[in-house]
N, CA, C and O atoms as a Maestro MAE file, in Angstrom:
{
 s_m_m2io_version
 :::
 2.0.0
}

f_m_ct {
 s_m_title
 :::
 protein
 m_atom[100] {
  # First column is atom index #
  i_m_mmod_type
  r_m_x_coord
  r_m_y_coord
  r_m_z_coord
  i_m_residue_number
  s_m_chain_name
  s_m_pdb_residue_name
  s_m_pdb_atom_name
  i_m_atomic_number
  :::
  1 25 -185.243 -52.692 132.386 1 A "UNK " " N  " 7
  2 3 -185.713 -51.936 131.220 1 A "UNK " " CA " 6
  3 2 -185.359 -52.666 129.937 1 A "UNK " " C  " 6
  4 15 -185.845 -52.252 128.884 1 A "UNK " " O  " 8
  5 25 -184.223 -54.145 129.940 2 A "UNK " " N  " 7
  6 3 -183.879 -54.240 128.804 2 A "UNK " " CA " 6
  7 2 -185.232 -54.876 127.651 2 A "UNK " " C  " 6
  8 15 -185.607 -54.622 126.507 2 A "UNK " " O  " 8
  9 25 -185.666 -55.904 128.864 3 A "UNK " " N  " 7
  10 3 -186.798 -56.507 128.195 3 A "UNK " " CA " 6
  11 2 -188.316 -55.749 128.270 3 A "UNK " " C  " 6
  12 15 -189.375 -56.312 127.993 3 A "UNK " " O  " 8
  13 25 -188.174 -54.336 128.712 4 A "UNK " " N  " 7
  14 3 -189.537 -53.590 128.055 4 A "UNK " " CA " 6
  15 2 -189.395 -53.032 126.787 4 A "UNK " " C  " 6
  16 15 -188.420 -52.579 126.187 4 A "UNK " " O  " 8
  17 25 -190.986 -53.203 126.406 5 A "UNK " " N  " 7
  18 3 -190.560 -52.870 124.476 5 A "UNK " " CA " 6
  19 2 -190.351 -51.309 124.831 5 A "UNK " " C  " 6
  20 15 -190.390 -50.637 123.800 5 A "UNK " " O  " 8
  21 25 -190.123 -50.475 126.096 6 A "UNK " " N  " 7
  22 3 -190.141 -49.377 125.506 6 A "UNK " " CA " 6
  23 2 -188.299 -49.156 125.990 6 A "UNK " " C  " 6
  24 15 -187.619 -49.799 126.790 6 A "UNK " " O  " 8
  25 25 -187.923 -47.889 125.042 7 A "UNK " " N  " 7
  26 3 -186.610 -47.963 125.152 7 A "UNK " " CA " 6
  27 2 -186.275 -46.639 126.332 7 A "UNK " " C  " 6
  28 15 -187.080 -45.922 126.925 7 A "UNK " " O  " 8
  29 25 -184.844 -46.659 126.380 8 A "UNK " " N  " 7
  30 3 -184.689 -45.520 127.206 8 A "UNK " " CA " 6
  31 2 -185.023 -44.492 126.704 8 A "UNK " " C  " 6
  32 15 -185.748 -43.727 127.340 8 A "UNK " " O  " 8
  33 25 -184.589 -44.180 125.418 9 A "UNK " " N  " 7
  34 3 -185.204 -42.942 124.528 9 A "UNK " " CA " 6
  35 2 -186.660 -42.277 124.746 9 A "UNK " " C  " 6
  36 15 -186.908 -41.079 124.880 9 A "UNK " " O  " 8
  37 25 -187.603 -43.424 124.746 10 A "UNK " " N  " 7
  38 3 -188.956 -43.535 124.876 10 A "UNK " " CA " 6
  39 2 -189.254 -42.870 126.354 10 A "UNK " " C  " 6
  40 15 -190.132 -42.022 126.514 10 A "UNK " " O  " 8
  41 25 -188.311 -43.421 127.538 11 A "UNK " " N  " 7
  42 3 -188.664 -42.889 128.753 11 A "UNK " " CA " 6
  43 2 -188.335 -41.243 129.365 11 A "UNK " " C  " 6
  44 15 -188.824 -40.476 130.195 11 A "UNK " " O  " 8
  45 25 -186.962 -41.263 128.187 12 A "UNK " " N  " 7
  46 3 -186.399 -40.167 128.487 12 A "UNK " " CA " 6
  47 2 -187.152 -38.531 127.807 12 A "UNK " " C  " 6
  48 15 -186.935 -37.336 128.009 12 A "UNK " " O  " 8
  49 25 -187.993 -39.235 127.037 13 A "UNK " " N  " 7
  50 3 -188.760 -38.165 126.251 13 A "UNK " " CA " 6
  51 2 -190.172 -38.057 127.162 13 A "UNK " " C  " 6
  52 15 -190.913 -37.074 127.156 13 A "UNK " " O  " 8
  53 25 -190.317 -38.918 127.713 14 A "UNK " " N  " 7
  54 3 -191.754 -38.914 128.746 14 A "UNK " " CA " 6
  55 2 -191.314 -37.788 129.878 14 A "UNK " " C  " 6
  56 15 -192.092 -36.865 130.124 14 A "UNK " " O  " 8
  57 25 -190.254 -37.876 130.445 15 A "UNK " " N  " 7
  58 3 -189.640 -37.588 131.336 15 A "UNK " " CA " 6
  59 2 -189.639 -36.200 131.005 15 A "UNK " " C  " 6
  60 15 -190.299 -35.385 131.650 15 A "UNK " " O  " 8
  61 25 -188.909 -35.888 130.002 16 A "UNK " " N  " 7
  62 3 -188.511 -34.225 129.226 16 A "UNK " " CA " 6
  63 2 -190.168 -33.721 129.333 16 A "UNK " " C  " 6
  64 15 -190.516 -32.796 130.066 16 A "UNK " " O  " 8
  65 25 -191.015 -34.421 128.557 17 A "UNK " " N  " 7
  66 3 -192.065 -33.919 128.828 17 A "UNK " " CA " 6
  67 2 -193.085 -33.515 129.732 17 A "UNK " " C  " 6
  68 15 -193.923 -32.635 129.536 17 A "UNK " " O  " 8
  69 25 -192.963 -34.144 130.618 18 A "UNK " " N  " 7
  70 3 -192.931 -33.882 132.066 18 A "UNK " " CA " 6
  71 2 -193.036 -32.747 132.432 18 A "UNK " " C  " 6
  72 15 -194.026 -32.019 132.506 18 A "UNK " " O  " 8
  73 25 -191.733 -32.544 132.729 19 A "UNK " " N  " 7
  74 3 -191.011 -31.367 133.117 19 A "UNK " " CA " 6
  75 2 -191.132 -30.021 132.558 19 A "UNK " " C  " 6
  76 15 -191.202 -28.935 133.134 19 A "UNK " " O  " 8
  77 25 -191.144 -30.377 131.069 20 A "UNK " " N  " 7
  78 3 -192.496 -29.203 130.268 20 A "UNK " " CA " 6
  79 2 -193.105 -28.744 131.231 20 A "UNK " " C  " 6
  80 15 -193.020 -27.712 131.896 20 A "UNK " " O  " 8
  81 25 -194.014 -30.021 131.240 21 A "UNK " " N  " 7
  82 3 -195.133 -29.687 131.556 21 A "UNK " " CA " 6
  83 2 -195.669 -28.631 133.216 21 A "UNK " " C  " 6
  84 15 -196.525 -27.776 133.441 21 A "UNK " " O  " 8
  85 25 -194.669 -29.276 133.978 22 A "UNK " " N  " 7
  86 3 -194.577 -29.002 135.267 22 A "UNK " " CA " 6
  87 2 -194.283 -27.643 135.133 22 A "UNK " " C  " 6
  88 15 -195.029 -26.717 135.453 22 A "UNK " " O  " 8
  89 25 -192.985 -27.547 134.569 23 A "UNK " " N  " 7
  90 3 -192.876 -25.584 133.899 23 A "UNK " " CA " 6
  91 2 -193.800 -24.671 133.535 23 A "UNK " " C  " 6
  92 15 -194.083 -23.744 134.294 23 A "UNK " " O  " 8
  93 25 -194.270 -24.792 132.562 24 A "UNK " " N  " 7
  94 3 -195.476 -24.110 131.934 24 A "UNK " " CA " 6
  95 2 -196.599 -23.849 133.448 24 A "UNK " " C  " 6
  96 15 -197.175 -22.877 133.937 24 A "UNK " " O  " 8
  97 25 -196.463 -25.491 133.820 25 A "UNK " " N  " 7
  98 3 -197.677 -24.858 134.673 25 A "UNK " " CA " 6
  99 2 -197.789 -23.500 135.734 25 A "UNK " " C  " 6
  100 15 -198.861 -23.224 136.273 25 A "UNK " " O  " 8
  :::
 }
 m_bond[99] {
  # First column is bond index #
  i_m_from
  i_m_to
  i_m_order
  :::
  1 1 2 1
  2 2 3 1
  3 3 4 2
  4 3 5 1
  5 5 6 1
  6 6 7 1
  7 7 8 2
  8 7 9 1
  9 9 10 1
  10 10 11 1
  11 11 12 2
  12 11 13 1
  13 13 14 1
  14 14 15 1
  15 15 16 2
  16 15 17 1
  17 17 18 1
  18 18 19 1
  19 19 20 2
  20 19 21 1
  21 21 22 1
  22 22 23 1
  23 23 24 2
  24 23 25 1
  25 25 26 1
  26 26 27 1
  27 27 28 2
  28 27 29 1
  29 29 30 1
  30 30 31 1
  31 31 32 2
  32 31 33 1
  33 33 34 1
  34 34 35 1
  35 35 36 2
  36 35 37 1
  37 37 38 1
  38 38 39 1
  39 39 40 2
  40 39 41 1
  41 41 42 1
  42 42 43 1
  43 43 44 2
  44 43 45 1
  45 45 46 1
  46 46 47 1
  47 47 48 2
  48 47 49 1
  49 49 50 1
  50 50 51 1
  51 51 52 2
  52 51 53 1
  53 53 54 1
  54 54 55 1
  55 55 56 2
  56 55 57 1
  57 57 58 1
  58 58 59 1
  59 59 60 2
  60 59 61 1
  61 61 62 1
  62 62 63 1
  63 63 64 2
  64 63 65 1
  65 65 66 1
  66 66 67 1
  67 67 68 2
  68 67 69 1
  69 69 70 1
  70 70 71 1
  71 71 72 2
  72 71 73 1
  73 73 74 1
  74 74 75 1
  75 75 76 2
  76 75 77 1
  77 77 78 1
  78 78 79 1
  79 79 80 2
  80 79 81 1
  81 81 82 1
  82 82 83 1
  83 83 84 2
  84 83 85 1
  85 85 86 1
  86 86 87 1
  87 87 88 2
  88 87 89 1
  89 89 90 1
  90 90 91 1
  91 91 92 2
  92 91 93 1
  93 93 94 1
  94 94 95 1
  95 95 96 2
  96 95 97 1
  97 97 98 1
  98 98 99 1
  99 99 100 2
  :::
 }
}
């Protein structure tokens, strides 16, 4: 992950969102 431009932050918010998402449904 060090050398992807995206950061952990970036993954960890994909992730959160996710899981939203999976909820709601």
């Amino acid at each position: 992950w060090a050398e992807s431009p995206f950061t952990d932050v970036s993954v960890d918010e994909a992730a959160t969102e996710t899981v939203e998402y999976l909820r709601a449904a």
